[in-house]
C-alpha positions as CSV (number, residue, x, y, z in Angstrom):
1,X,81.6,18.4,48.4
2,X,84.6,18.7,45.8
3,X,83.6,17.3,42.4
4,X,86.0,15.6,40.4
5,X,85.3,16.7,36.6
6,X,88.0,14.4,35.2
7,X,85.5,11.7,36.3
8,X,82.3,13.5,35.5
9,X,83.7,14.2,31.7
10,X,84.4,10.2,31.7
11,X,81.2,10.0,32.8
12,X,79.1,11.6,30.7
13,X,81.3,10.3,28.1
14,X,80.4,7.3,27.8
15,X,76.4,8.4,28.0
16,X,76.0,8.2,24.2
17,X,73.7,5.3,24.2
18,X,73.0,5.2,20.5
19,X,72.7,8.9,20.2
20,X,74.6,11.8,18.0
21,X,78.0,13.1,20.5
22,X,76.6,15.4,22.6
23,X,73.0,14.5,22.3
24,X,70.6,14.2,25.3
25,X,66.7,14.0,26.1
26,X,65.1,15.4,28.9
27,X,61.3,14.5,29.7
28,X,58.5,15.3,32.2
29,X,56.4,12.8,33.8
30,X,53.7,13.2,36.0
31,X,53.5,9.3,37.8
32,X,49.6,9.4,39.0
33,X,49.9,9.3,42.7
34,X,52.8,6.4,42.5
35,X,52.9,5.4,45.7
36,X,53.7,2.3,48.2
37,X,51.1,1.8,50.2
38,X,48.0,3.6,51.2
39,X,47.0,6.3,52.9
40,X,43.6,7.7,54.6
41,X,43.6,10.0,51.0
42,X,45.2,8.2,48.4
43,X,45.1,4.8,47.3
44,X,48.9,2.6,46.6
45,X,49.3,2.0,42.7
46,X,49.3,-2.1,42.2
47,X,52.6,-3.6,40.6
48,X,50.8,-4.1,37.4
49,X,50.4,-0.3,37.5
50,X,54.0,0.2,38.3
51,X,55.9,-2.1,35.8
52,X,53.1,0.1,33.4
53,X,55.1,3.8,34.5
54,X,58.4,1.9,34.3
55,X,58.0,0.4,30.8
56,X,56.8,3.7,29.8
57,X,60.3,5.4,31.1
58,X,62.1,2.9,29.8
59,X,60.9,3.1,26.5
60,X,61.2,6.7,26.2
61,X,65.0,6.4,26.9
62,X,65.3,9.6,28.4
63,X,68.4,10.6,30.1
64,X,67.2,13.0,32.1
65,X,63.6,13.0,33.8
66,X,61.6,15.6,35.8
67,X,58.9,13.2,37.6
68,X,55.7,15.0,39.8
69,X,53.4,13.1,41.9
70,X,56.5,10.5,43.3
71,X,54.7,9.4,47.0
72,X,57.9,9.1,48.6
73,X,61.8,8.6,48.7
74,X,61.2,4.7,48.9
75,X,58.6,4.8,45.8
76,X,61.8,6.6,44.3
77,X,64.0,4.2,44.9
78,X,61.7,0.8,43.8
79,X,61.5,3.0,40.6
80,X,64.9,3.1,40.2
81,X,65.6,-0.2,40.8
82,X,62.9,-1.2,38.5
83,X,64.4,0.5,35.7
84,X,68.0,-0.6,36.8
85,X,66.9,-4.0,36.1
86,X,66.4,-3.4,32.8
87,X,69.7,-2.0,32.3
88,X,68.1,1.7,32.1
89,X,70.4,3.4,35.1
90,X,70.0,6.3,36.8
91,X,72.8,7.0,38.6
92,X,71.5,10.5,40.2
93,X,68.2,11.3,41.7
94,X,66.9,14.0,43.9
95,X,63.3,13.9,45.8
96,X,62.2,17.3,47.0
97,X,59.6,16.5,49.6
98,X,57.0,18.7,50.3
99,X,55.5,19.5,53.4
100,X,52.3,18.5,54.3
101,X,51.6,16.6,50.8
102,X,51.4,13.0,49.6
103,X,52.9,13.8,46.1
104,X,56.3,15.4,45.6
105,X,58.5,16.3,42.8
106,X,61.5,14.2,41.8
107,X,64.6,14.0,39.4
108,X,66.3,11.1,37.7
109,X,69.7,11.6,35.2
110,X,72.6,10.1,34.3
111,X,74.5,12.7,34.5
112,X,76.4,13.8,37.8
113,X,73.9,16.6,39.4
114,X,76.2,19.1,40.6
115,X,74.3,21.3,42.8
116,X,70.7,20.8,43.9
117,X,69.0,23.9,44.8
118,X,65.5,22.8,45.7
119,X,63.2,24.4,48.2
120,X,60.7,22.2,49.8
121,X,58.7,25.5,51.3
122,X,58.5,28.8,49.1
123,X,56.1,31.0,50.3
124,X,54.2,33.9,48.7
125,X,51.0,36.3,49.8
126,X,47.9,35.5,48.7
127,X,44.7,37.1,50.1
128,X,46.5,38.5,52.4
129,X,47.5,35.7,54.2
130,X,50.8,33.6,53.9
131,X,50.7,30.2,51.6
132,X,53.6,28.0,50.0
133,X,53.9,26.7,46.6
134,X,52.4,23.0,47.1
135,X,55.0,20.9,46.2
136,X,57.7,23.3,46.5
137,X,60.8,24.2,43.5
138,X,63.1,21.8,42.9
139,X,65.9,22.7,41.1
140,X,68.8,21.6,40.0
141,X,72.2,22.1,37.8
142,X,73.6,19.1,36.1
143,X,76.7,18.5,34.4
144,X,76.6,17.3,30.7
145,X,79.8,18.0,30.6
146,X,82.3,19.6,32.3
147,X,82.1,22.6,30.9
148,X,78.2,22.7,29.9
149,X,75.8,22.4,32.8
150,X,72.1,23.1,32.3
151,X,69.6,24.4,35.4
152,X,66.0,21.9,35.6
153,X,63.5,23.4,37.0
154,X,60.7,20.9,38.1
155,X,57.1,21.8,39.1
156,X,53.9,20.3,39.7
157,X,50.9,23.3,40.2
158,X,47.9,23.6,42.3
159,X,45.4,21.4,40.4
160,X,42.0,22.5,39.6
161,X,39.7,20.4,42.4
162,X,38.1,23.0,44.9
163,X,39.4,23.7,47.9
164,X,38.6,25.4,51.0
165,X,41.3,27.8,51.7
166,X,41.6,29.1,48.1
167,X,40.5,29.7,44.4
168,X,42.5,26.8,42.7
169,X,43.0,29.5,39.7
170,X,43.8,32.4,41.9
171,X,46.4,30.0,44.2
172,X,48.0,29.0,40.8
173,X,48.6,32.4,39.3
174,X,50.0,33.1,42.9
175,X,52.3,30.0,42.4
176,X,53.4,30.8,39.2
177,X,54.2,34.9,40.3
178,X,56.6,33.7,42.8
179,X,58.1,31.0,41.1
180,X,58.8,33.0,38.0
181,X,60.8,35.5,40.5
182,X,62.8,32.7,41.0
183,X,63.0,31.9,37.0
184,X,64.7,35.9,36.5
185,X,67.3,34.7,39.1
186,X,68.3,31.9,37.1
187,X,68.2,33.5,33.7
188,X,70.3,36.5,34.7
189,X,72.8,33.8,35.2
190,X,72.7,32.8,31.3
191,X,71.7,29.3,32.6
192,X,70.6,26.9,30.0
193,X,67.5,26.1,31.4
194,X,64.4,23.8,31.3
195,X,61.2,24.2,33.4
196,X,59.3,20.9,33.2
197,X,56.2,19.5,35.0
198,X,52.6,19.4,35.2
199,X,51.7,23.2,35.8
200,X,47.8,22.3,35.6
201,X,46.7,24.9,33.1
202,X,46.2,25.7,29.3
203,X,49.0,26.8,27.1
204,X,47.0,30.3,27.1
205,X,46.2,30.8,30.6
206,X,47.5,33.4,32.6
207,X,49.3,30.6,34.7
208,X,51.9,29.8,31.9
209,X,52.1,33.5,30.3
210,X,53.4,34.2,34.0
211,X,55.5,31.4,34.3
212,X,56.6,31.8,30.4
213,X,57.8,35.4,31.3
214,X,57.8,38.1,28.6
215,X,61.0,40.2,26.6
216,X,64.5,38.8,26.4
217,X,64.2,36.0,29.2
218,X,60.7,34.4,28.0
219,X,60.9,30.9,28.1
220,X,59.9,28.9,24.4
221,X,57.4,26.4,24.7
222,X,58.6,23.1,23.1
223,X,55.2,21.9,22.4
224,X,55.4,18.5,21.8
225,X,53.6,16.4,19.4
226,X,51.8,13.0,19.9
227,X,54.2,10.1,17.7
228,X,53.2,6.7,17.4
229,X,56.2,4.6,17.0
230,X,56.0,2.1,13.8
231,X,57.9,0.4,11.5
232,X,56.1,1.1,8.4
233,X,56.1,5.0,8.5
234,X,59.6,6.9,7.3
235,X,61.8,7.0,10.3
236,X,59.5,4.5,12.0
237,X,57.5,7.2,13.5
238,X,54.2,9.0,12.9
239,X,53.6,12.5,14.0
240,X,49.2,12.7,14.9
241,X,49.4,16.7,15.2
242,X,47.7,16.1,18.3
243,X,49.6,17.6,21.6
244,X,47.1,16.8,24.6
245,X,49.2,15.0,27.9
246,X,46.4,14.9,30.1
247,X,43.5,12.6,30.3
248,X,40.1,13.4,32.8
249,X,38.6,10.0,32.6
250,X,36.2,11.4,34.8
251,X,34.5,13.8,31.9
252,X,36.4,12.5,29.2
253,X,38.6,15.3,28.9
254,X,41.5,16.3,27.3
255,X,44.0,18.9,27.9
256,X,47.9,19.6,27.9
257,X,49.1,20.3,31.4
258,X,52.7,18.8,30.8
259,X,55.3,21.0,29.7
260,X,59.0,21.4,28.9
261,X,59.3,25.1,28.5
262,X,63.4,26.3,27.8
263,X,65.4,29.4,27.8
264,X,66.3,31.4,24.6
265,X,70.5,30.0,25.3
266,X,68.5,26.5,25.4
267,X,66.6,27.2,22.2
268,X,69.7,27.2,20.3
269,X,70.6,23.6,21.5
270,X,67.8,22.3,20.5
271,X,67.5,19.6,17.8
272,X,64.3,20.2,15.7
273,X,60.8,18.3,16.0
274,X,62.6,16.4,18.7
275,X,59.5,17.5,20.7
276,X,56.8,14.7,21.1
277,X,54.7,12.9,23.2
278,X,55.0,9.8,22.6
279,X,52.5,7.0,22.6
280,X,53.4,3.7,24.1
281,X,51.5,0.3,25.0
282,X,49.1,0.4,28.7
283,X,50.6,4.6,28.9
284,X,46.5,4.8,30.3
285,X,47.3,1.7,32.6
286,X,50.7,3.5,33.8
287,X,49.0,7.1,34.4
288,X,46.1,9.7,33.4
289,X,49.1,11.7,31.8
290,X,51.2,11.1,29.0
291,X,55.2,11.9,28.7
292,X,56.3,14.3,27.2
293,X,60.5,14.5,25.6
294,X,62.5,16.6,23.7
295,X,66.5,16.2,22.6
296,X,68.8,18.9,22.9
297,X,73.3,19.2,22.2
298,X,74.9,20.1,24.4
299,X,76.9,22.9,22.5
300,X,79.0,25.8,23.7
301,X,77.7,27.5,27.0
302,X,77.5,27.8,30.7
303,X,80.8,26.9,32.3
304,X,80.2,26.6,35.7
């Protein structure tokens, strides 16, 4: 399909929403399971639950967002209209679904996504027998202007519970090997590029060194900080230090799983301790993890 720049440059345009020209935000969500209805495994989130992941959204203001754990298209779709209704609109969404899983990946923006390059099955060698990345790549390149695209690369890992097929650490190392094959593709390109998700490990584990890459094309991690929004402090904000995005209710836990990790061209657009994850009313009653942002410019680079 032919796309008209003339009208993604008005577009994108008109996307300024309070911010600096040529300012955006990109965040990662991971939505806890936000689902419909009920199946034999998982349980439907309650509306009170849902207006809880959509005031968070809304109040982060993102234009760009990298969700995991979406049930399906029509949970999508009652999240977009949810946010619609409060004047927040996403004009552009895709859902990769993965096979035979309950959670997939999605992607909401306001600005035109120009080619989606998603993969729902990507498979990879693992004790010597064939497996697939859980809840597949999805990718895309979107246009923040017409002459500056950036590449999102959304991913939600093999989590930690047991399983009978696999070691959840050795099938995530495995994960992150083949997907980073896929990263070196994408980099050799010069793409601007952000991988965001839940990748289900420690910033030191051996699952984000792979994924993070090493020499020229190692991906930055933006490592957000928690930032409680008031009106007393400077700015109205107040940075804790703290940078956990991941609550296990079940041992009282903590850990940062979410990431937004970006490429060296990237790092250069980046606006300074931008990074956060921010702290909004019921985020525990809306999921067990926490957002996570960052802002970027969309300067000088990747013509498509």
């Amino acid at each position: 399909m032919k796309v008209s720049f003339f009208l993604i440059g008005v577009l994108v345009l008109g996307l300024t929403d309070g911010r600096a020209q040529g300012q955006y935000s990109v965040a990662s969500y991971n939505l806890d399971n936000y689902r419909l209805r009920a199946t034999s495994a998982r349980r439907a989130r309650t509306a009170e639950s849902r207006r809880a992941v959509v005031s968070v959204i809304h109040r982060s203001d993102a234009d760009i967002v990298a969700l995991q754990e979406v049930g399906s298209e029509s949970a999508l779709a009652n999240l977009r209209e949810s946010l619609n209704r409060l004047g927040h609109r996403y004009a552009h969404s895709i859902f990769n679904r993965a096979p035979n899983q309950e959670i997939h990946c999605a992607i909401l923006s306001r600005f035109p996504v120009v080619e989606n390059r998603s993969e729902a099955t990507v498979e990879f060698e693992l004790y010597g027998r064939q497996f697939s990345v859980l809840r597949g790549i999805c990718e895309v390149r979107i246009a923040l202007r017409p002459d500056y695209h950036l590449t999102l690369v959304n991913l939600h890992l093999k989590s930690n519970l047991p399983v009978w097929y696999a070691d959840p650490v050795d099938y995530r190392i495995a994960e992150a090997a083949i997907i980073r094959r896929r990263l070196d593709e994408i980099l050799a390109t010069g793409a601007n590029l952000i991988v965001a998700g839940d990748l289900n490990d420690s910033p030191g584990s051996i699952t984000l060194r792979t994924v993070m890459g090493k020499g020229r094309r190692r991906l930055m991690d933006c490592r957000p900080e928690e930032r409680f929004v008031t009106g007393t402090a400077p700015g109205g904000r107040i940075t804790s230090g703290a940078t956990w995005t991941h609550h296990y209710e079940r041992r009282d836990e903590y850990y940062r799983y979410d990431y937004l990790l970006i490429s060296d061209e990237l790092k250069k657009h980046s606006v300074r301790g931008s990074a956060s994850v921010p702290v909004f009313p019921k985020w525990k009653q809306a999921s067990d993890h926490r957002l996570v942002l960052a802002e970027f410019v969309a300067g000088d680079g990747e013509r498509p």
